[in-house]
MIVEX-386643 format. One record per residue (C-alpha): residue number from 1; x, y, z; residue in three letters. Coordinates in pm, whole numbers, padded with zeros to 5 digits, always signed. Example, Ala and Ser with C-alpha at 12.3 -4.5 7.8 and 13.67 -1.06 7.14 Angstrom:
// residues 2
+-----+--------+--------+--------+------+
!  nr !     px !     py !     pz ! rest !
+-----+--------+--------+--------+------+
!   1 ! +01230 ! -00450 ! +00780 !  ala !
!   2 ! +01367 ! -00106 ! +00714 !  ser !
+-----+--------+--------+--------+------+
// end
This chain:
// residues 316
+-----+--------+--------+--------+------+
!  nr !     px !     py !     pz ! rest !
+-----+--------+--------+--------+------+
!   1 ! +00000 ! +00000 ! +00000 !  unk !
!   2 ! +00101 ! +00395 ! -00068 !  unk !
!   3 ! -00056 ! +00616 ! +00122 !  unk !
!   4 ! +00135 ! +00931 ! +00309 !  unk !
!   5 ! +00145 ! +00733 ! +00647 !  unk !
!   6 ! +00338 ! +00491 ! +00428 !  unk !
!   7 ! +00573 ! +00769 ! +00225 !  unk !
!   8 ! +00646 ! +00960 ! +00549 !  unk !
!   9 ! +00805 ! +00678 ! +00733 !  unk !
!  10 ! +00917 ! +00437 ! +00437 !  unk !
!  11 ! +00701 ! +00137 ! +00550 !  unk !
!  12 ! +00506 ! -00115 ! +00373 !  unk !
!  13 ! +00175 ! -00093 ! +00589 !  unk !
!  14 ! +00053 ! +00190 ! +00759 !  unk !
!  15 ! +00030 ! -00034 ! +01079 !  unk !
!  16 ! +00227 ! +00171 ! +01407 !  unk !
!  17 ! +00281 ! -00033 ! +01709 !  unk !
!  18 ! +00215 ! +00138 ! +01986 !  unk !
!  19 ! +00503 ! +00245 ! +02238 !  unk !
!  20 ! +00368 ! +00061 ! +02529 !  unk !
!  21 ! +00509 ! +00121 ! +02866 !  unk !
!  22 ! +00680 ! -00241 ! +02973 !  unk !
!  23 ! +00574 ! -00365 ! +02698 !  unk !
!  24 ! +00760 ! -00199 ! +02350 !  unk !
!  25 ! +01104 ! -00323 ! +02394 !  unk !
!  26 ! +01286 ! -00424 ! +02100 !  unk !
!  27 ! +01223 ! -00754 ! +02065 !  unk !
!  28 ! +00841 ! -00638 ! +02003 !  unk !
!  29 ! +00925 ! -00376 ! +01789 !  unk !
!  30 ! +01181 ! -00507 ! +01550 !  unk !
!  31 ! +00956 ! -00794 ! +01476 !  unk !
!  32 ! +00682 ! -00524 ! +01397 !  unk !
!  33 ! +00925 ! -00368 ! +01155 !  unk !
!  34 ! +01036 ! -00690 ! +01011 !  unk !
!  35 ! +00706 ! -00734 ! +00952 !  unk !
!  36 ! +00626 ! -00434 ! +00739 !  unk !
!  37 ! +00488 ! -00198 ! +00980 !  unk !
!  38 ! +00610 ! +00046 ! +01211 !  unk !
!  39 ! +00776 ! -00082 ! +01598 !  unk !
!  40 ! +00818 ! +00195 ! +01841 !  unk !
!  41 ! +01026 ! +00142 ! +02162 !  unk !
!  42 ! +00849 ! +00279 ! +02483 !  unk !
!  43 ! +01090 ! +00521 ! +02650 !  unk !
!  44 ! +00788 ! +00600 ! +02910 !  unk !
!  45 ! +00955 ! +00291 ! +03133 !  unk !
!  46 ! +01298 ! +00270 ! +03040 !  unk !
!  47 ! +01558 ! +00429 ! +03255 !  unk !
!  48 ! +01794 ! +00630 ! +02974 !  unk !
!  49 ! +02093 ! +00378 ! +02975 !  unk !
!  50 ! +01834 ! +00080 ! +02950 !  unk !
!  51 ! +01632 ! +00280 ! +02583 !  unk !
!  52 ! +02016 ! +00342 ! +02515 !  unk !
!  53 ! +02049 ! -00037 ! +02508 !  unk !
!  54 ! +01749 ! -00087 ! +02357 !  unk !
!  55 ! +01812 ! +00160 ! +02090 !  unk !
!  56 ! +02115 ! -00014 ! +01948 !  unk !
!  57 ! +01937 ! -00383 ! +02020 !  unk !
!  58 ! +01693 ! -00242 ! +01758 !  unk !
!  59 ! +01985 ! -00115 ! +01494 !  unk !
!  60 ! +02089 ! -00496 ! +01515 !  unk !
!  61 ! +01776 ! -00659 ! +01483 !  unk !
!  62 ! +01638 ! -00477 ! +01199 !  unk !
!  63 ! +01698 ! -00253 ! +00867 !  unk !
!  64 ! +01344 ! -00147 ! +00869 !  unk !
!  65 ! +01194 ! +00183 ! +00964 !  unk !
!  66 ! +01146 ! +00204 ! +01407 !  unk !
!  67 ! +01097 ! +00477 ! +01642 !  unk !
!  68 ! +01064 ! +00575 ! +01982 !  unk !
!  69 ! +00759 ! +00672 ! +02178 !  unk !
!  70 ! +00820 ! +00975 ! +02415 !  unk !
!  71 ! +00590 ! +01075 ! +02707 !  unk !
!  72 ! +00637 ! +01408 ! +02760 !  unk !
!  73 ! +00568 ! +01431 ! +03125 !  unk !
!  74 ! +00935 ! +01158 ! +03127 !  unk !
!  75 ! +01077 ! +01294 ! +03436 !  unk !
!  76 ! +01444 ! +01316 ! +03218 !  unk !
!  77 ! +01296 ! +01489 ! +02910 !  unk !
!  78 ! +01538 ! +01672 ! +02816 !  unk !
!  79 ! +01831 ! +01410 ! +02897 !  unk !
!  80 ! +01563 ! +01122 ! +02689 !  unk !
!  81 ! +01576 ! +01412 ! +02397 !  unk !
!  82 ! +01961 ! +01445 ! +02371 !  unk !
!  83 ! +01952 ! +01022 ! +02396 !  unk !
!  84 ! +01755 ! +01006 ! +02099 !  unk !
!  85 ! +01932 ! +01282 ! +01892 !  unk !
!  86 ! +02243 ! +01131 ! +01972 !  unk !
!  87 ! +02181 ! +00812 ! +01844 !  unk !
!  88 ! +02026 ! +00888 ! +01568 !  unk !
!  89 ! +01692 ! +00802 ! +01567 !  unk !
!  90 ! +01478 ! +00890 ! +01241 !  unk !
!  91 ! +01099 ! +00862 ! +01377 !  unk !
!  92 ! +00968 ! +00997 ! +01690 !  unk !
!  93 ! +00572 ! +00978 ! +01869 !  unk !
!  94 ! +00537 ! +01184 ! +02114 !  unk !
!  95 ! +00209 ! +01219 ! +02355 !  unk !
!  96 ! +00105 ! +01351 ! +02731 !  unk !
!  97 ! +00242 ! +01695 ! +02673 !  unk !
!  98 ! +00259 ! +01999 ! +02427 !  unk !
!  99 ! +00427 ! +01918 ! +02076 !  unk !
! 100 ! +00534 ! +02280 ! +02132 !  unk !
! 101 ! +00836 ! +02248 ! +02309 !  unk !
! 102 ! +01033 ! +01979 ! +02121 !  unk !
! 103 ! +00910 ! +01953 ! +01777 !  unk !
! 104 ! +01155 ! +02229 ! +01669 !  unk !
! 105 ! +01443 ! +02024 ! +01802 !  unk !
! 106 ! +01398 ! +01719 ! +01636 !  unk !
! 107 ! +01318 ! +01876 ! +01325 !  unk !
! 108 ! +01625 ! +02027 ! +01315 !  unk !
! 109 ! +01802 ! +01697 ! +01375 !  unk !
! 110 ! +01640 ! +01524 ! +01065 !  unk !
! 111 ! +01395 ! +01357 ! +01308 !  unk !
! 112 ! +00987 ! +01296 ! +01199 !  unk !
! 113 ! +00748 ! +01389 ! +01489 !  unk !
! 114 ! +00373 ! +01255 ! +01486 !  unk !
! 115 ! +00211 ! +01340 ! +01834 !  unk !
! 116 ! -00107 ! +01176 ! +02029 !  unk !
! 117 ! -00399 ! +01387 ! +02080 !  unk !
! 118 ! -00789 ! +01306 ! +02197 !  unk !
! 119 ! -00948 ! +01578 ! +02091 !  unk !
! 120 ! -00981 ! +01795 ! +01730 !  unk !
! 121 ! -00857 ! +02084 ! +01967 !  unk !
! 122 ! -00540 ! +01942 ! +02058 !  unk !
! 123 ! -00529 ! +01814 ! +01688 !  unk !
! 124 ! -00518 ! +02194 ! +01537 !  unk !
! 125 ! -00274 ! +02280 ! +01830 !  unk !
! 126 ! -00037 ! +01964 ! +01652 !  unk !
! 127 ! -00049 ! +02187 ! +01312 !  unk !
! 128 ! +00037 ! +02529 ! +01482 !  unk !
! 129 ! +00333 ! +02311 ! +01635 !  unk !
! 130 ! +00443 ! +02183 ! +01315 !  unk !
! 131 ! +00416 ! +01765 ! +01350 !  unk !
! 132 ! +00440 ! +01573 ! +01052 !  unk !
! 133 ! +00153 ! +01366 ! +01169 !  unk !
! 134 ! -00149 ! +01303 ! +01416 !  unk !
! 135 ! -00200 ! +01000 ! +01616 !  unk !
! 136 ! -00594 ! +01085 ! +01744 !  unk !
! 137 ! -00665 ! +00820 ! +02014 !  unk !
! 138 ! -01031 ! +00724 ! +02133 !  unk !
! 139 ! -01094 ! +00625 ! +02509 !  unk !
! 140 ! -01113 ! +00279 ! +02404 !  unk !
! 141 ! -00741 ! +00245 ! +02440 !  unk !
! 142 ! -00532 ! +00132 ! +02749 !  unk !
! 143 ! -00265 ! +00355 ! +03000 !  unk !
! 144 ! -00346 ! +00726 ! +02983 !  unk !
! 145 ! -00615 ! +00852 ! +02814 !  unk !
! 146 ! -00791 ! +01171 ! +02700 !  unk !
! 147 ! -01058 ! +01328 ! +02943 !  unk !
! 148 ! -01315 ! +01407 ! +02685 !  unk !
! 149 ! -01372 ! +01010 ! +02631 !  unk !
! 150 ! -01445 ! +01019 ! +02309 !  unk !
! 151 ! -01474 ! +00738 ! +02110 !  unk !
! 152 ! -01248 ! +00631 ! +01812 !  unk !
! 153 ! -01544 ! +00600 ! +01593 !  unk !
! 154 ! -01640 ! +00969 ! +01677 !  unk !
! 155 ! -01287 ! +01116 ! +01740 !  unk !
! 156 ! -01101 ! +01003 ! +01368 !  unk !
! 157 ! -01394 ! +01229 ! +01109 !  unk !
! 158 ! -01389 ! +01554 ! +01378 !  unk !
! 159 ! -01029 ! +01537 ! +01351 !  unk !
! 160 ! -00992 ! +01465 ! +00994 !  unk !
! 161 ! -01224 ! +01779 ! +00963 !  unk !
! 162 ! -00970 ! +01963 ! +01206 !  unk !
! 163 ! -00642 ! +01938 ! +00987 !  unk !
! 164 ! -00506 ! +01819 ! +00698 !  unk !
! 165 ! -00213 ! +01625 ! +00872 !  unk !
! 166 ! -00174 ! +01304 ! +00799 !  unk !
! 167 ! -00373 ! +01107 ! +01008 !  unk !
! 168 ! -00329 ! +00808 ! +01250 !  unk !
! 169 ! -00644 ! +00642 ! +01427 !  unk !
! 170 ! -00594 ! +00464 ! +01748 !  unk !
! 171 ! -00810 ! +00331 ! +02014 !  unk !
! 172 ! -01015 ! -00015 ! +02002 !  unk !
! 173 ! -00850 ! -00158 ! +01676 !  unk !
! 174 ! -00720 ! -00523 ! +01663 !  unk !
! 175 ! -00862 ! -00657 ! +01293 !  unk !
! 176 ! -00863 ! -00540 ! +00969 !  unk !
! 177 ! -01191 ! -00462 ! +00936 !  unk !
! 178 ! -01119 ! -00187 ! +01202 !  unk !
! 179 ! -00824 ! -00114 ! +01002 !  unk !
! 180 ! -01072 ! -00005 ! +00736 !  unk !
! 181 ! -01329 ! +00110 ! +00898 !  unk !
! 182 ! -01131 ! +00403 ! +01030 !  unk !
! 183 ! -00966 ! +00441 ! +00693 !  unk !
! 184 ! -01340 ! +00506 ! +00556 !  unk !
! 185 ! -01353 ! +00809 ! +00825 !  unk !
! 186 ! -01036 ! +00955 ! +00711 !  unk !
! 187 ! -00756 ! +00781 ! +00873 !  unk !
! 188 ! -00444 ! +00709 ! +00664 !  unk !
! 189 ! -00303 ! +00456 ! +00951 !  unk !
! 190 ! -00364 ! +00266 ! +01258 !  unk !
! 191 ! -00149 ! +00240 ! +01582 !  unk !
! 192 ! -00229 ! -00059 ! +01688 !  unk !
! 193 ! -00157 ! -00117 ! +02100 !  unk !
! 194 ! -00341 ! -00385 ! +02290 !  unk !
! 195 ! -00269 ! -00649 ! +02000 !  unk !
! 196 ! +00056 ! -00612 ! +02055 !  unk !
! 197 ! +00111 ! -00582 ! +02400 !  unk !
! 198 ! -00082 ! -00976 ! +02407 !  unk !
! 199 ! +00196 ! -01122 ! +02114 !  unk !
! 200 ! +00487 ! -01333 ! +02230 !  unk !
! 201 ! +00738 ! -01090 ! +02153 !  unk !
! 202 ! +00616 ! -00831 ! +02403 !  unk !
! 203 ! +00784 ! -00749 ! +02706 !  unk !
! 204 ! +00474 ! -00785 ! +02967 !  unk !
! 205 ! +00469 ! -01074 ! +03191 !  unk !
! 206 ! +00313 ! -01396 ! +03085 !  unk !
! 207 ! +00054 ! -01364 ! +03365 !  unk !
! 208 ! -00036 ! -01016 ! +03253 !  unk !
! 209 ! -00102 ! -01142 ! +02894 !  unk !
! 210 ! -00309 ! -01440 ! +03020 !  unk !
! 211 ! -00510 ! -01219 ! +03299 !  unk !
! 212 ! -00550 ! -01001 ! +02976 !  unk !
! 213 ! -00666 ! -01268 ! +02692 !  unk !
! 214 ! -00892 ! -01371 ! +02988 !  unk !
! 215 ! -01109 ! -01079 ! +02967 !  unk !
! 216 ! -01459 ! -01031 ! +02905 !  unk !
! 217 ! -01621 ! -00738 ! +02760 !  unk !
! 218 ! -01677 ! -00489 ! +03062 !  unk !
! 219 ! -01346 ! -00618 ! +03257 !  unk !
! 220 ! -01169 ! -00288 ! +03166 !  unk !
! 221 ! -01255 ! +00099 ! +03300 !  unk !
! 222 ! -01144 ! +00452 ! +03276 !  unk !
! 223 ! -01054 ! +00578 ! +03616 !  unk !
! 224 ! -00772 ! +00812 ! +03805 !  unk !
! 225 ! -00917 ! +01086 ! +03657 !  unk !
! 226 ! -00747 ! +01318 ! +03950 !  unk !
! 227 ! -00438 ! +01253 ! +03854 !  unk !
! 228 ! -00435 ! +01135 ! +03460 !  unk !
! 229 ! -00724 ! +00931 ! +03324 !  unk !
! 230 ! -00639 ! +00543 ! +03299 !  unk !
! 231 ! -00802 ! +00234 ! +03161 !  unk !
! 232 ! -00739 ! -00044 ! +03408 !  unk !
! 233 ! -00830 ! -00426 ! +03460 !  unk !
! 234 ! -01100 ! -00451 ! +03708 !  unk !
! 235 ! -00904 ! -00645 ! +03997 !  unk !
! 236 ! -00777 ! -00558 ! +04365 !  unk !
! 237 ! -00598 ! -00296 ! +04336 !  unk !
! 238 ! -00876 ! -00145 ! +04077 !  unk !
! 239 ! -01145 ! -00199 ! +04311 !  unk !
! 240 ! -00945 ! -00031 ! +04597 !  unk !
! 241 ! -00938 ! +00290 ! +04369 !  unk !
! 242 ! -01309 ! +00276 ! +04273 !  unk !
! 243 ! -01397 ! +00268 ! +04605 !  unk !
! 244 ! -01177 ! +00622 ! +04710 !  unk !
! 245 ! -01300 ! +00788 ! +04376 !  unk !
! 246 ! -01679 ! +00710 ! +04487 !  unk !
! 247 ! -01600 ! +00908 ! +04868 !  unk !
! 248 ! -01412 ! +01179 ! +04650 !  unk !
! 249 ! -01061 ! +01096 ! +04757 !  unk !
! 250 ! -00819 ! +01335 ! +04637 !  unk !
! 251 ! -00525 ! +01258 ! +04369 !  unk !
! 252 ! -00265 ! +01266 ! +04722 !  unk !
! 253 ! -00503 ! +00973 ! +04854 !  unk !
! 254 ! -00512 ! +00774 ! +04505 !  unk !
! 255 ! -00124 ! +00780 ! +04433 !  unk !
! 256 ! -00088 ! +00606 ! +04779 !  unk !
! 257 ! -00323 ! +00342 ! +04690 !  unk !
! 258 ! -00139 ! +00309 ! +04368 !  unk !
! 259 ! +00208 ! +00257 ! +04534 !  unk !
! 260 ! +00501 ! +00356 ! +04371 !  unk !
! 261 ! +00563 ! +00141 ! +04046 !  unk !
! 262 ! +00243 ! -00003 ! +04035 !  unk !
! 263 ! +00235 ! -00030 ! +03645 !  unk !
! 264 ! +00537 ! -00213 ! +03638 !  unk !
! 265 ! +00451 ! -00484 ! +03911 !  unk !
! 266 ! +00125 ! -00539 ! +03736 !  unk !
! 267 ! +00245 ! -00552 ! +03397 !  unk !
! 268 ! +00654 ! -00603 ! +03425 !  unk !
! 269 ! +00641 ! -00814 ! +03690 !  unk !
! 270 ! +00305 ! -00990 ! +03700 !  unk !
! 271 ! +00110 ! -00900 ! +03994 !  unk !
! 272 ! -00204 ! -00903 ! +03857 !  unk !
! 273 ! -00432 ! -00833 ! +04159 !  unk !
! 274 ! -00216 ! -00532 ! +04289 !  unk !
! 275 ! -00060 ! -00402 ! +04010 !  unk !
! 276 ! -00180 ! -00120 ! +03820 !  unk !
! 277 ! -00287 ! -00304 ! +03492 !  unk !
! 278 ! -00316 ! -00126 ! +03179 !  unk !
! 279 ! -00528 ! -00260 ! +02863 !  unk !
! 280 ! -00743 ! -00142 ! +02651 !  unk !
! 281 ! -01130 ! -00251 ! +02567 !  unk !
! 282 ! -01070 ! -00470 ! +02282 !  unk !
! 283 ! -00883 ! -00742 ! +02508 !  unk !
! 284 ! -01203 ! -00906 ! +02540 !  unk !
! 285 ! -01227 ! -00995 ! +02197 !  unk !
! 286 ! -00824 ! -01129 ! +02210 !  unk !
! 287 ! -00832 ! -01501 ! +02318 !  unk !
! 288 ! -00448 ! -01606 ! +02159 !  unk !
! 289 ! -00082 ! -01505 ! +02203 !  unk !
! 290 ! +00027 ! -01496 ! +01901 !  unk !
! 291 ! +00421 ! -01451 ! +01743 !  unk !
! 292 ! +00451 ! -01027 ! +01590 !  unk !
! 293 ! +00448 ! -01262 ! +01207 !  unk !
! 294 ! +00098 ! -01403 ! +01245 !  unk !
! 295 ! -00068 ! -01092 ! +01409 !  unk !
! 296 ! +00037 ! -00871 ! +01081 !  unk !
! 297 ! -00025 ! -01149 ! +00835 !  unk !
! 298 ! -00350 ! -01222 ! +00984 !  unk !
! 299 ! -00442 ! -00846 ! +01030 !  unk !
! 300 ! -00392 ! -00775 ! +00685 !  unk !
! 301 ! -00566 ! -01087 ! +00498 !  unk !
! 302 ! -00836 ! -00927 ! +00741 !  unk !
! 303 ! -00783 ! -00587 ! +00564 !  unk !
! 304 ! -00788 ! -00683 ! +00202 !  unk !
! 305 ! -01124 ! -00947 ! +00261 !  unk !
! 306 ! -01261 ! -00619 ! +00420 !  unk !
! 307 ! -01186 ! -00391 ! +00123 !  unk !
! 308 ! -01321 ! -00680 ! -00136 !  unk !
! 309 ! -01630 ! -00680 ! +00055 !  unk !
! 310 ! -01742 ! -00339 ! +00013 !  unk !
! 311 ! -01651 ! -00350 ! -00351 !  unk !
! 312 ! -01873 ! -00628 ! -00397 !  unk !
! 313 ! -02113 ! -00414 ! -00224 !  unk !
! 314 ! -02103 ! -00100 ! -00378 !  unk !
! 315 ! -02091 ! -00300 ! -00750 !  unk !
! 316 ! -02465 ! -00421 ! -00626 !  unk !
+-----+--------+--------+--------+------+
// end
């Protein structure tokens, strides 16, 4: 496929992995790339001499396009900047901030920016800042979220009204058809998160990915919006934080229920009834844990039965 998701990062589908936190290392991204789409690291949980490692892991592993997903809020921005500068890294998404500050900078060291937004807002804001592309995120999707909660479905034509950017859809897609069906509302791409995060090459713990492929529709909810809106796994620790939100607790009280590295024993380490576990809403409909290979193949046999289906329809 050509498309200008495709042109602007020099990949063969316009299928971005998302840069999970404890979850995008580069096992899981290389394989992405291997596999025609896009891999992105996630620097959001990687100390700076681990993405360092990870960084040239990925060099080694493939000659495909890769990049580097960069939460703003990263308590070593500007260190995490100079990293990826440094060593040379051609693609960066950036989210949980203002493109503002940095797009400049990595401009000016050859570097492409696309940023995450949840709102056609925060979409025109991306233009003013000069991205090359938008990533617009519904509240379908897992970890931080937007506070509007506005689905995918909804989100992807308001912001292809918004800007001419090329755009990315994200939030709630793990087949083909969804693939499509956001391409029909104006998407040029997909970044793809969940999916991933459940394939053998990911980083999360096996019991994470089996708590997750466990699911049931419902099992998953936005919450922590005090401190920066979440969707989490209904367990323990989940329960513990429903329970303060309902008396009003504060974001002081809810970051001590948390517990400091909660996402990392939950999805790192396994803890899966007191760690902070982040998925999003289409787990429920993932039952298999699958090699990076046979999620792409599958997702785009998936794509191209989709697209012959509406021309059979609309030659009717």
């Amino acid at each position: 496929m050509r498309n200008r998701i495709c042109e602007l990062f020099g990949i063969e589908k316009p299928i971005i992995q998302g840069g999970m936190v404890w979850c995008s290392g580069w096992r899981l991204a290389a394989a992405v790339s291997n596999a025609g789409g896009l891999g992105l690291l996630g620097a959001g949980s990687m100390h700076p001499e681990t993405l360092i490692e990870h960084i040239r892991k990925m060099k080694a592993a493939t000659t495909k396009p890769w990049g580097i997903n960069v939460p703003l809020m990263y308590p070593e921005i500007d260190r995490l900047v100079q990293i990826i500068i440094d060593e040379g890294v051609k693609i960066v998404f950036t989210s949980a901030g203002s493109p503002k500050k940095y797009t400049a900078q990595f401009h000016a060291a050859g570097i492409k920016v696309a940023h995450v937004v949840s709102s056609s807002k925060f979409a025109r804001k991306c233009e003013e800042a000069g991205v090359d592309a938008i990533v617009a995120e519904g509240f379908e999707a897992g970890g931080h979220n937007g506070r509007e909660e506005t689905t995918t479905l909804t989100l992807i034509p308001q912001v292809r009204q918004a800007t001419s950017l090329p755009l990315i859809a994200a939030g709630g897609i793990a087949s083909g058809r969804a693939i499509l069906a956001t391409q029909v509302l104006g998407a040029e791409g997909v970044q793809i998160g969940t999916l991933f995060a459940l394939t053998e090459e990911s980083s999360a713990s096996q019991a994470f990915k089996e708590r997750c492929t466990a699911l049931e529709e419902g099992d998953t909810m936005l919450c922590l919006k005090k401190i920066a809106p979440s969707r989490l796994i209904k367990n323990a620790l989940y329960q513990d934080i429903a329970a303060a939100e309902a008396r009003g607790a504060e974001a002081e009280e809810l970051r001590s229920i948390l517990g400091k590295a909660s996402t990392k024993r939950g999805i790192f380490e396994g803890d899966v009834e007191r760690g902070e576990l982040e998925i999003g809403q289409i787990a429920s409909a993932i039952k298999q844990i699958l090699p990076v290979k046979d999620v792409m193949e599958q997702l785009w046999k998936e794509y191209k039965e989709g697209m012959e289906g509406l021309i059979s329809v609309s030659a009717e």
